[in-house]
C-alpha positions in Angstrom: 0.0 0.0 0.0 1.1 3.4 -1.1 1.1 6.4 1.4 -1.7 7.9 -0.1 -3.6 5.1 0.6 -2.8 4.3 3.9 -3.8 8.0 4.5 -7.3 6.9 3.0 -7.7 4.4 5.4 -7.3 6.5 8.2 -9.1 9.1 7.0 -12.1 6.4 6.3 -12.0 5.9 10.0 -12.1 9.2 11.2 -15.0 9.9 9.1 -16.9 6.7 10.9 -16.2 7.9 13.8 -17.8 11.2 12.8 -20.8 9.8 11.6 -20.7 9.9 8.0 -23.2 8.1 6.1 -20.0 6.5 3.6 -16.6 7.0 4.8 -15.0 4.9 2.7 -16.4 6.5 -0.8 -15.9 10.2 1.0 -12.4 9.1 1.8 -11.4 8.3 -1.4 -13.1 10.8 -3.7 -11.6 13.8 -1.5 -7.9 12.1 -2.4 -9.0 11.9 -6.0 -10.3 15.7 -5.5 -6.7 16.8 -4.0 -4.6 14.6 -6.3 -6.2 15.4 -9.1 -7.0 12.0 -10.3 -9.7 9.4 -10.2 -10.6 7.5 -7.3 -9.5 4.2 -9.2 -6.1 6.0 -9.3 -5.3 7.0 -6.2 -2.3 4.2 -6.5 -0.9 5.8 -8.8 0.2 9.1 -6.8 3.4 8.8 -5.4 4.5 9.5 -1.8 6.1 12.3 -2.6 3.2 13.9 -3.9 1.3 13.9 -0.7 -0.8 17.3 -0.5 -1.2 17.9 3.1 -4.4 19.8 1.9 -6.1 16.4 1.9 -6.2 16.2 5.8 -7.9 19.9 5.9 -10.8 18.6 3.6 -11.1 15.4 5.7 -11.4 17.6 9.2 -14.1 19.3 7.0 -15.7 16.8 6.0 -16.2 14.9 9.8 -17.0 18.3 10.6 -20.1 17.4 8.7 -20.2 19.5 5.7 -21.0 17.9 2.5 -18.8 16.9 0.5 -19.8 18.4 -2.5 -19.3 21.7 -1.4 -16.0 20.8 -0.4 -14.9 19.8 -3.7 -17.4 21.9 -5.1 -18.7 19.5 -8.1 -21.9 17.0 -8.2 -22.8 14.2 -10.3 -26.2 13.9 -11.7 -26.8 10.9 -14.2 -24.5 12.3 -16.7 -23.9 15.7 -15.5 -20.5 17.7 -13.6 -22.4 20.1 -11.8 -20.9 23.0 -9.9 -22.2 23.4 -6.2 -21.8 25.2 -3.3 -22.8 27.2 0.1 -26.4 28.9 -1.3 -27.7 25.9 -3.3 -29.5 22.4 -2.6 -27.3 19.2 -3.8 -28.7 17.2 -5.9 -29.3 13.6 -4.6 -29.0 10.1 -6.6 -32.6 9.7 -5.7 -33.7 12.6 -7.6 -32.2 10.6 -11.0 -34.9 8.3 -11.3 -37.7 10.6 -11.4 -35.7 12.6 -14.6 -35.6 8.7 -15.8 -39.2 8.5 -15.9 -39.5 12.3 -17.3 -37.2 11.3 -20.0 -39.3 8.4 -21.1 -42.3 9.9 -21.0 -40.6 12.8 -23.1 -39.4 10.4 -25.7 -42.8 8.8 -25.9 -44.9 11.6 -26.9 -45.9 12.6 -29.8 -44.6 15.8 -29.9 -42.2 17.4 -31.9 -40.2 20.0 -29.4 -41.7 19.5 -26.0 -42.3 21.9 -23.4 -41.5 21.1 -20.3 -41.3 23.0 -16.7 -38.7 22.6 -13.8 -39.9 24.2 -10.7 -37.6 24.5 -8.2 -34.6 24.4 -10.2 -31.7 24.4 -7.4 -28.5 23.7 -9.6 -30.2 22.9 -12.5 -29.8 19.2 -12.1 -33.3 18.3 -13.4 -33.9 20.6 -16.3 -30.5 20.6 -18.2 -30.9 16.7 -17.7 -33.7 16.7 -19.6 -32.4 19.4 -22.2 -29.3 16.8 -22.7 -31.4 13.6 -23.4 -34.3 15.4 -25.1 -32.5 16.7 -27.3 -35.4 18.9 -29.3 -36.6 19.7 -25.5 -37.2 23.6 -24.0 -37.1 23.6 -21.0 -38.2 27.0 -18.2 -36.5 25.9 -15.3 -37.7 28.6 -12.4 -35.9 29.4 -9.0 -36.8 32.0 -6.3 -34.1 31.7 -4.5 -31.4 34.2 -6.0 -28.2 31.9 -4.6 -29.3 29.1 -5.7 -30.3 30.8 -9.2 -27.1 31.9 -9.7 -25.7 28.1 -9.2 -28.4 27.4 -11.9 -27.0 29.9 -14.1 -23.5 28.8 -13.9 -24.7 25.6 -14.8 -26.7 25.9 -17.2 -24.2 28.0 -19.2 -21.5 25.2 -18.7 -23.5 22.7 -20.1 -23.7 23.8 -23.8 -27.4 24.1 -23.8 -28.4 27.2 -22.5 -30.1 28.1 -25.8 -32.7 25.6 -25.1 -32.5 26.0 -21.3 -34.1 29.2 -19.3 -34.1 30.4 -16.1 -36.5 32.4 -14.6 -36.3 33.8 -11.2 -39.4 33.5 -9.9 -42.1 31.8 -7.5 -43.2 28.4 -8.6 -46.6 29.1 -7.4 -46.9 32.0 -9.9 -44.2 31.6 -12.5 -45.1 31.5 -16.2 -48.8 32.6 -16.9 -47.9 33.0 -20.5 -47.7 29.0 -20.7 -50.5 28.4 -19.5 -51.9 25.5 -21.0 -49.1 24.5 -23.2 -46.3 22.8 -21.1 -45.8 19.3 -22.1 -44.3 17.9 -18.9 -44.2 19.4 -15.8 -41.3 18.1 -13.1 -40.6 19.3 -9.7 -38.3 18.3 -6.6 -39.7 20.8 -4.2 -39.2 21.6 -0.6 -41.0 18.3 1.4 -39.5 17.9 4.5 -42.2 18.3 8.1 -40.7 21.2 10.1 -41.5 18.3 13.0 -38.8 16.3 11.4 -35.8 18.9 11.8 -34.2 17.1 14.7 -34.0 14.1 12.1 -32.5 15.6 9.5 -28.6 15.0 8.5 -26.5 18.0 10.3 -25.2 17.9 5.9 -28.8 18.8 4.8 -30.3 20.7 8.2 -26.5 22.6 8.4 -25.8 23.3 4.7 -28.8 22.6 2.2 -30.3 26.2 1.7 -33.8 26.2 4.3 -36.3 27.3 1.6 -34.8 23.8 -0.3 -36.3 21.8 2.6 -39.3 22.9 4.9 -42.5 22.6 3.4 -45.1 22.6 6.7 -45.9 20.3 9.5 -46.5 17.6 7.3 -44.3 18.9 4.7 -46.9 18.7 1.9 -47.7 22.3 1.6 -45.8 23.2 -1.5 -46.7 19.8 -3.0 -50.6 21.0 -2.5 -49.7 24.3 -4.5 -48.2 22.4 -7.2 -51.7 20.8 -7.7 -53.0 24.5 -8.9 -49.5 24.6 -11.2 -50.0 21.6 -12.6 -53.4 22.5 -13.3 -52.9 25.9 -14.4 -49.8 24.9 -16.7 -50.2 21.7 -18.4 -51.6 20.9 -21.9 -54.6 18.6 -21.9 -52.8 15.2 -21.9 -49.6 16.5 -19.9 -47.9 15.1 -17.5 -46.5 15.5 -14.2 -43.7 14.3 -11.7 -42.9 15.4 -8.0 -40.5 14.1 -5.8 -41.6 13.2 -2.2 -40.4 12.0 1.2 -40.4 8.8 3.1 -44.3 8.1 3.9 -45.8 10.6 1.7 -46.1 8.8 -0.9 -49.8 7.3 0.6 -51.2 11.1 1.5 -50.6 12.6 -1.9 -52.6 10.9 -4.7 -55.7 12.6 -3.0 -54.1 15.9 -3.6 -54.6 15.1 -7.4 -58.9 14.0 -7.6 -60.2 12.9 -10.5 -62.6 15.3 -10.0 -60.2 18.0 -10.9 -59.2 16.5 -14.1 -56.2 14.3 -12.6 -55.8 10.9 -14.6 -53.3 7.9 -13.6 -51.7 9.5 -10.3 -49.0 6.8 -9.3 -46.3 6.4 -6.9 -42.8 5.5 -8.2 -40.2 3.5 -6.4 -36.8 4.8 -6.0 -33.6 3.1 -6.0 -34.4 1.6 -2.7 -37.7 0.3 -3.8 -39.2 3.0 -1.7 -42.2 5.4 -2.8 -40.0 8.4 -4.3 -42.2 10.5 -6.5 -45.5 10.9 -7.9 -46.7 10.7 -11.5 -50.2 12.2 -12.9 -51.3 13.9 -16.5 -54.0 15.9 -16.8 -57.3 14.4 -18.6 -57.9 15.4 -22.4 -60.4 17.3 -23.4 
């Protein structure tokens, strides 16, 4: 074993100790981060090219802060995003539901589709979609100005701003002139019970931006608002997806009634074979 390595298997155990949901995988992409290499070649640095900095980012890290704000990049299916203080990071979780979006995309007949991101944080979810729907526009709206700004900055990295927009704005009120016409309609808002604070991760209570996260005592308040949205925005025959918390998932299909056009509301699983987000379309005319 070569220095650097040792180093990562100390630094795994520090960051046990600490609490850290995966030591191990933390461990090892922070030396990959300082060394400037991948975490499959982290055998490859030699002694002498210890950084020292490595062991600040560890004390950092067991300190609780996320690790994506300490290396300042986050993956999302096939995206480098750029993240930081001011800005919710995206989860794996969140990749399955912009699966589903994507499929549902590619399976409609419709030539350049529409499609709304409310709640865009980094811009995760909407440049996504631009970058596999490729003939896709997509509004992707943010009322937070930090975290618009990390949308921005994205969004401009990525090559497809010309078919991606940010708006700043409140997803309860954001674009009245599409009313109607929006194809798909995807959201990861704020879901977590303001009861549930002491629960939360000290990574996401600590760091994640509040506005990001609380959402009411039961933490469906903003996904009750989105009912109105959906309705307000989408074209006859549209479609919907909103990510939700653990236990949710049984409360919100009778946020979406039939009796207010609402057609095929279904929980999706995610990754964990959990109940992760909820999919609906509006009824045709």
């Amino acid at each position: 074993m070569n220095f650097l390595l040792d180093e990562v298997a100390r630094a795994t155990l520090r960051l046990a100790e600490a609490g850290v949901a995966s030591p191990r995988a933390d461990a090892e992409e922070l030396a990959a981060f300082v060394h400037g290499v991948r975490r499959g070649e982290l055998h490859s640095v030699a002694d002498g090219d210890f950084d020292a900095l490595y062991w600040e980012c560890v004390a950092r890290r067991a300190a609780r802060e996320p690790l994506q704000h300490i290396t300042g990049r986050a993956y999302f299916r096939y995206l480098e995003l750029s993240v930081g203080p001011g800005v919710f990071v995206p989860r794996p979780e969140t990749e399955i539901m912009v699966g589903w979006a994507i499929e549902t995309l590619r399976a409609m007949d419709v030539a350049d589709p529409l499609v709304v991101d409310l709640g865009t944080g980094s811009g995760a979810i909407a440049i996504s979609i631009a970058q596999e729907v490729p003939r896709s526009r997509v509004h992707a709206v943010e009322l937070d100005p930090d975290a618009l700004a990390w949308a921005r900055r994205n969004i401009d990295a990525s090559g497809h701003a010309d078919r991606v927009t940010a708006h700043h704005a409140d997803m309860r009120t954001a674009l009245p002139a599409l009313g109607g016409r929006v194809d798909l309609l995807i959201s990861n808002p704020p879901y977590v019970p303001t009861e549930d604070a002491h629960r939360i991760p000290p990574e996401v209570r600590n760091f994640d931006p509040a506005p990001a996260l609380w959402s009411g005592g039961d933490g469906l308040d903003m996904i009750r608002e989105l009912e109105h949205v959906g309705r307000r925005l989408l074209r006859p025959g549209g479609a919907m997806a909103i990510e939700h918390g653990d236990g949710q998932g049984i409360d919100i299909p009778r946020l979406f009634p039939e009796e207010l056009g609402w057609r095929d509301v279904r929980n999706r699983k995610d990754l964990a074979h959990r109940d992760r987000f909820v999919v609906m379309r509006r009824a045709d005319d």
